[in-house]
VOGU-3710 file (C-alpha; in Angstrom, 3 decimals, decimal comma):
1> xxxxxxxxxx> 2,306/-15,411/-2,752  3,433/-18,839/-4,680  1,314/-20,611/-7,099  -0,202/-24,260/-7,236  1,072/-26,304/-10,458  -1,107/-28,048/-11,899  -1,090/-32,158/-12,308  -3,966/-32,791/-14,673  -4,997/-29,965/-17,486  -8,955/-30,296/-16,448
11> xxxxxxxxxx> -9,953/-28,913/-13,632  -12,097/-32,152/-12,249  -9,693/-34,737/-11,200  -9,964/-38,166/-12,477  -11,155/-38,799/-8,745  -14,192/-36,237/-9,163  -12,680/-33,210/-7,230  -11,885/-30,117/-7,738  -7,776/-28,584/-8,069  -7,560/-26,132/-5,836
21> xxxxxxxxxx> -5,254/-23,204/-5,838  -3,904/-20,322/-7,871  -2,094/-21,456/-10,840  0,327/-20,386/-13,481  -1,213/-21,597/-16,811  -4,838/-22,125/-17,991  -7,063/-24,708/-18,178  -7,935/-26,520/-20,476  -11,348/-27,863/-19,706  -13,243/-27,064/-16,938
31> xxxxxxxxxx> -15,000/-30,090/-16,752  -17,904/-29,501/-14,728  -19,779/-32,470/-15,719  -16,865/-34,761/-14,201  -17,349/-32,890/-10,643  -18,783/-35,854/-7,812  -21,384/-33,289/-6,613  -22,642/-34,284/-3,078  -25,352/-32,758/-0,408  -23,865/-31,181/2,667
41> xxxxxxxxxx> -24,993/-34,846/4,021  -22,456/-36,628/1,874  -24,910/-38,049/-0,396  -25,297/-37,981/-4,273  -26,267/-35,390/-5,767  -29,535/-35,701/-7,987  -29,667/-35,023/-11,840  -31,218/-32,047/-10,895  -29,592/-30,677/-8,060  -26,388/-30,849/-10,376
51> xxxxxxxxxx> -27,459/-29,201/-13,135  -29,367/-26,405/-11,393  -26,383/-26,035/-8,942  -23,486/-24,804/-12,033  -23,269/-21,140/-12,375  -21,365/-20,086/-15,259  -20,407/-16,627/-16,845  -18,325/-14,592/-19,508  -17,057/-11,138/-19,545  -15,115/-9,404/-21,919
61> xxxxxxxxxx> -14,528/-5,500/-21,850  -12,856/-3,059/-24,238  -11,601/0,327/-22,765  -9,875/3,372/-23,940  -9,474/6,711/-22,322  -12,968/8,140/-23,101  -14,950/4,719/-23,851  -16,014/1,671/-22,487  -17,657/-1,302/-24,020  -18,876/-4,333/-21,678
71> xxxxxxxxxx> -20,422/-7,054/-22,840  -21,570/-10,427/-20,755  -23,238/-13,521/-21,208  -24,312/-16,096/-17,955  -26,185/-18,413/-17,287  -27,484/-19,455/-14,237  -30,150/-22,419/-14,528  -33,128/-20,907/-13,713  -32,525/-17,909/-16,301  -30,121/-16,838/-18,963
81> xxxxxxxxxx> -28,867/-13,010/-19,462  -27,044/-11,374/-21,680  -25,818/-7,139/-21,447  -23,998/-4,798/-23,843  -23,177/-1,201/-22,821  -21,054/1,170/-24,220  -19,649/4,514/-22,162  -18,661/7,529/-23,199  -16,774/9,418/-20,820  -16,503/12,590/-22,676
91> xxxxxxxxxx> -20,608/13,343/-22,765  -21,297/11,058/-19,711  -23,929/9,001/-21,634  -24,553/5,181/-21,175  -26,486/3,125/-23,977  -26,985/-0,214/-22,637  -28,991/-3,270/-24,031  -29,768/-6,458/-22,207  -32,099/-9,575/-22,675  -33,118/-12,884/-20,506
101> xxxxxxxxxx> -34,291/-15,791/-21,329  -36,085/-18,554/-18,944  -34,424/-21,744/-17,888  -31,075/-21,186/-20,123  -33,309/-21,573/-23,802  -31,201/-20,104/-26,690  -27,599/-19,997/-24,431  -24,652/-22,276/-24,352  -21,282/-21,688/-22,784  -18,075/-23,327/-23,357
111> xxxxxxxxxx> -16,717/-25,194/-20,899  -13,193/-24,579/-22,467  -11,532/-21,127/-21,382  -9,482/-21,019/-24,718  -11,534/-23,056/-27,144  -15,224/-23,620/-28,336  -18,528/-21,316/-29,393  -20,516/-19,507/-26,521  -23,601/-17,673/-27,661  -27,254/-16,275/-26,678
121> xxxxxxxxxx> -30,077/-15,412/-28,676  -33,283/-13,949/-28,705  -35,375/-13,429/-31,132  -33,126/-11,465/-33,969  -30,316/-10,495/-31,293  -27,389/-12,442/-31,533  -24,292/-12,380/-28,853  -21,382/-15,152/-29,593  -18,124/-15,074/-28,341  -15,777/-17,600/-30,494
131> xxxxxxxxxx> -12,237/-18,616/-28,307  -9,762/-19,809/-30,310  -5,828/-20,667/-28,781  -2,277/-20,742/-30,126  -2,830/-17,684/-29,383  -5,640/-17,353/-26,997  -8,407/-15,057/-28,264  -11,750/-14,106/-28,445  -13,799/-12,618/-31,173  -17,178/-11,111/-29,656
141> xxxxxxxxxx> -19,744/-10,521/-32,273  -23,198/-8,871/-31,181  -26,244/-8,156/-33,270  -28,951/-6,304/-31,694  -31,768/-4,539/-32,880  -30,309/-3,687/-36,500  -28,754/-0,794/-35,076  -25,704/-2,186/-33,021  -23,139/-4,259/-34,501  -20,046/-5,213/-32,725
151> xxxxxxxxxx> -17,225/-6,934/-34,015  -14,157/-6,935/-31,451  -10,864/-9,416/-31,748  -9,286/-9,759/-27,711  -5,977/-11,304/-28,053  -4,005/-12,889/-24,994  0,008/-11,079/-25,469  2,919/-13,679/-25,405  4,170/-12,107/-22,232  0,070/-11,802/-20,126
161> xxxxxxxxxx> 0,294/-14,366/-17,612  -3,428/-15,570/-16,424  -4,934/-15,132/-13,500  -6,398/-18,900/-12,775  -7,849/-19,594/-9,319  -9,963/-22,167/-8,104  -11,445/-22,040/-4,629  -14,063/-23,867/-2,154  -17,211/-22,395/-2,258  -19,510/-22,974/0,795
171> xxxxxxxxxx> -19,585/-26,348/1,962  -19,968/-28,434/-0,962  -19,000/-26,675/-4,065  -16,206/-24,755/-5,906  -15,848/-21,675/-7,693  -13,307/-21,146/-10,663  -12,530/-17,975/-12,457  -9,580/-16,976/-14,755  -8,785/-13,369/-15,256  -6,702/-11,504/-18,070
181> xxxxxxxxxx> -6,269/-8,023/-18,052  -4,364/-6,066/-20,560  -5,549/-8,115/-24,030  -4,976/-6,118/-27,206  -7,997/-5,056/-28,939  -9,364/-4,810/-32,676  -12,338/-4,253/-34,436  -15,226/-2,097/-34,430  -18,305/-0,912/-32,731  -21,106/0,267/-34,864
191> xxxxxxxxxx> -23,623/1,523/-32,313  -26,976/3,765/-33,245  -24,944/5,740/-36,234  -21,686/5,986/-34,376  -18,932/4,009/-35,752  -15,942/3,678/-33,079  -12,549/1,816/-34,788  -11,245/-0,291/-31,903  -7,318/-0,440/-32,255  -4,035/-1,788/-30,082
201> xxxxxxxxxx> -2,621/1,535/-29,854  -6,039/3,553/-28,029  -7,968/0,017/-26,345  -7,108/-2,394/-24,474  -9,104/-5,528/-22,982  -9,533/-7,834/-20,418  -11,795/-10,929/-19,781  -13,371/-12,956/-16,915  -14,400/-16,486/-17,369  -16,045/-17,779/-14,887
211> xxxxxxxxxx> -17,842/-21,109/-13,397  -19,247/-23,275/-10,026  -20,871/-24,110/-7,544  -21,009/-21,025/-6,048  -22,749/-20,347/-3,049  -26,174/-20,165/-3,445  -26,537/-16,454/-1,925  -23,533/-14,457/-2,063  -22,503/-10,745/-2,434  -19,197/-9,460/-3,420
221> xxxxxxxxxx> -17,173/-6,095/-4,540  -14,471/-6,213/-8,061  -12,651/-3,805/-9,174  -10,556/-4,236/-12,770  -8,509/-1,978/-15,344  -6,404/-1,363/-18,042  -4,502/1,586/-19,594  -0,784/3,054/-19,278  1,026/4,003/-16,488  2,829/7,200/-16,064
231> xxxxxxxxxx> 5,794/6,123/-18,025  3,896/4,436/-20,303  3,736/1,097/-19,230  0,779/-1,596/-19,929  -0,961/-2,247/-16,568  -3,833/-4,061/-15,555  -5,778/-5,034/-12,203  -8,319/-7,434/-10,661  -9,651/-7,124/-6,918  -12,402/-8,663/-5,666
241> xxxxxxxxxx> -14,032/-9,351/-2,054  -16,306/-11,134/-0,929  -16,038/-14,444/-3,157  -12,809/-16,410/-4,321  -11,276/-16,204/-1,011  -11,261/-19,699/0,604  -7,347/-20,519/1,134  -6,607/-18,471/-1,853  -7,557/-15,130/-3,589  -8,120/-13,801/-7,424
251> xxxxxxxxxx> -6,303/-10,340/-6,193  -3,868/-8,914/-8,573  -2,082/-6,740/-10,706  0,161/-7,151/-14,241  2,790/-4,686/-14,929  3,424/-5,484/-18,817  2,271/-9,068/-18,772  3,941/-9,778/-15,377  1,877/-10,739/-12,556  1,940/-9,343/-8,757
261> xxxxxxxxxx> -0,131/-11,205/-6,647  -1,655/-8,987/-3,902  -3,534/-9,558/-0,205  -6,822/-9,175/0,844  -8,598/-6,429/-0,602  -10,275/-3,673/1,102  -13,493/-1,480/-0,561  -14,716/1,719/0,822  -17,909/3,283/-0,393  -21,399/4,261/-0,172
271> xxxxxxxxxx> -23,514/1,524/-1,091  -26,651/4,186/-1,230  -24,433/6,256/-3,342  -22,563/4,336/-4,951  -21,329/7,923/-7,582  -19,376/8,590/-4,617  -15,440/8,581/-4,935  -14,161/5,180/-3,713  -11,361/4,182/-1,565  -9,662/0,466/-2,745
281> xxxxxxxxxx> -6,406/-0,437/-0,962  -5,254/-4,402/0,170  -4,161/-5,283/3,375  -0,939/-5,492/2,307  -0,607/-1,746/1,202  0,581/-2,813/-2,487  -2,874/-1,237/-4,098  -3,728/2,176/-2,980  -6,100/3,442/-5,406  -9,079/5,911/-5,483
291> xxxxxxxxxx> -11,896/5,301/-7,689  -14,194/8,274/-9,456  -16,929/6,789/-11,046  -18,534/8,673/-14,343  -21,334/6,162/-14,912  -23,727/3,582/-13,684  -24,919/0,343/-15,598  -26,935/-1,103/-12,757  -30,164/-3,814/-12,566  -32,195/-4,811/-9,332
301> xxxxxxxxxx> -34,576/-8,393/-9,693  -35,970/-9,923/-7,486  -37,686/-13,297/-8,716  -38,635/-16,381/-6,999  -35,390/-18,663/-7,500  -33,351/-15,407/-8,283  -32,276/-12,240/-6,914  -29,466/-9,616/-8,661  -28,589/-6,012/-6,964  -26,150/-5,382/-9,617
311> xxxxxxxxxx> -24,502/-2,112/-9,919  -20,921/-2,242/-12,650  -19,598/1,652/-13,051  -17,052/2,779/-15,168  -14,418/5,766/-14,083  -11,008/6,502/-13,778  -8,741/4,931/-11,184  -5,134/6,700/-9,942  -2,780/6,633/-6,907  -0,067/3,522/-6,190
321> xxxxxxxxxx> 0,521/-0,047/-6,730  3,288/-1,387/-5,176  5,663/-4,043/-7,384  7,042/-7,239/-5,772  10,284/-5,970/-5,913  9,133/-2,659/-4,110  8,958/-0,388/-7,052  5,824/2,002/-7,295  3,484/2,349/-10,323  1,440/5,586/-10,788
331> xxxxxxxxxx> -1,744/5,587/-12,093  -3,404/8,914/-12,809  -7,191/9,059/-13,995  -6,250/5,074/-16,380  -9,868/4,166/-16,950  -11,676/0,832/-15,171  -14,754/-0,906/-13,859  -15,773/-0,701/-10,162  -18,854/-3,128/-9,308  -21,207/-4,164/-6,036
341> xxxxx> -23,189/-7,293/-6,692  -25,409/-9,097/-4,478  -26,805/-12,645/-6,162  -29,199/-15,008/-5,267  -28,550/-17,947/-7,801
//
């Protein structure tokens, strides 16, 4: 699968579209505000319709072989959210904290993948996530409730290639989302008297930074991780169906910092028991994994401009992925995030 190159470094051409495709080298601005937004009749777009049409989102994850920390901010128009969780694997517990606020008060997002402040508050609980390049990181602080207090450091390795896609979304919008698995990790978690030292050689990280005008209802399966492969080898994955898929896909998988890109990908489970081992392979046969999930951060609303059956589960992830040049990774029990999400937005 080749990628697009692209001619301008902001996603929004000078003529008010979109670049489409999946490239080999960040953006630098995604600038949304430049997009010529029309109806599905070809006319303008109001004020309004613009600004509640953008969708935009931030996730960055630490993982190690008997934790996981996910953290999120989005926001949406109508609402702003923002979750923390931290899994432990070994006692099978799940702390989790999250917080909305109405019509996007107290939240601000980048529009700069590699650069700028993003942040949410409410009341005394603080998320910000500071990107910085040259080289790319992030550094996620949280303050909630004076009993958790995160400080993490995500770096971007020399070698990582991103994972930078942009596709058509519906009939009139776009939907752009860049994906790094495999960042090196530092820092700390303080969380309700535990104290968990975050280091390169027993975390890694990965991040998805996302933005649109995504389809107004939509529904989709991802699957991510990060750990070591049999013979010790950094690897990382993202999958997703159901979105990203017009012309071109966000499917893929790094072997140390070198990216495969993979087919269509296929998601077997029970959606009423979603506990249940699952079964993700691509059409292609280059990703057959199976997925045991050990826990279950999950959140059903159902509002009157917005709708979330959101269900993100950490486990452990082995079987095959299948290299470009035909050589096979194994993956026994390396520790990732399965998810089911429908959204009304």
């Amino acid at each position: 699968m080749s990628f697009n190159k692209t001619a301008y470094d902001k996603l929004i051409r000078p003529d008010g579209q979109p670049q489409y495709g999946c490239f080999t080298q960040s953006m630098k601005e995604i600038n949304h505000a430049d997009f010529d937004y029309r109806t599905v009749m070809d006319r303008p777009a109001s004020r309004l319709q613009k600004h509640f049409g953008l969708n935009q989102f931030q996730f960055l994850t630490v993982q190690s072989d008997r934790y996981v920390l996910a953290c999120a901010i989005a926001d949406v128009r109508y609402a702003a959210t923002a979750f923390i969780y931290l899994f432990d694997s070994e006692s099978r517990t799940m702390s989790t904290q999250r917080f909305t606020q109405p019509m996007g008060l107290r939240c601000q997002l980048s529009n700069q993948p590699h650069n700028g402040r993003s942040y949410f508050i409410k009341g005394r609980n603080q998320f910000e996530i500071i990107a910085t390049d040259a080289p790319n990181q992030y550094h996620l602080t949280a303050r909630l409730n004076k009993q958790i207090a995160v400080d993490l450091v995500l770096t971007q390795p020399e070698q990582l290639q991103p994972l930078a896609v942009c596709t058509r979304a519906g009939y009139n919008g776009w939907a752009f989302t860049e994906k790094l698995t495999g960042l090196t990790a530092s820092g700390v978690i303080a969380w309700g008297g535990r104290n968990i030292t975050v280091e390169s050689d027993n975390f890694l990280g990965s991040s998805d930074w996302s933005c649109g005008y995504m389809r107004r209802e939509t529904a989709w399966n991802w699957a991510s991780l990060c750990g070591t492969d049999n013979a010790g080898r950094t690897v990382g994955l993202n999958l997703a169906a159901g979105v990203n898929e017009t012309e071109y896909n966000e499917n893929g998988f790094w072997i140390d910092g070198k990216l495969n890109r993979v087919g269509p990908a296929i998601f077997q489970f029970n959606r009423f028991n979603r506990m249940q081992p699952w079964t993700i392979t691509t059409e292609n046969s280059q990703v057959d994994l199976k997925f045991i999930p050990e826990g279950n951060f999950n959140e059903k609303v159902n509002a009157v401009f917005v709708a979330s059956n959101f269900s993100q589960l950490p486990g452990k992830y082995s079987g095959t992925l299948t290299c470009d040049s035909g050589k096979k990774i194994v993956l026994e029990r390396v520790t990732g995030l399965a998810e089911d999400h429908y959204a009304k937005w």
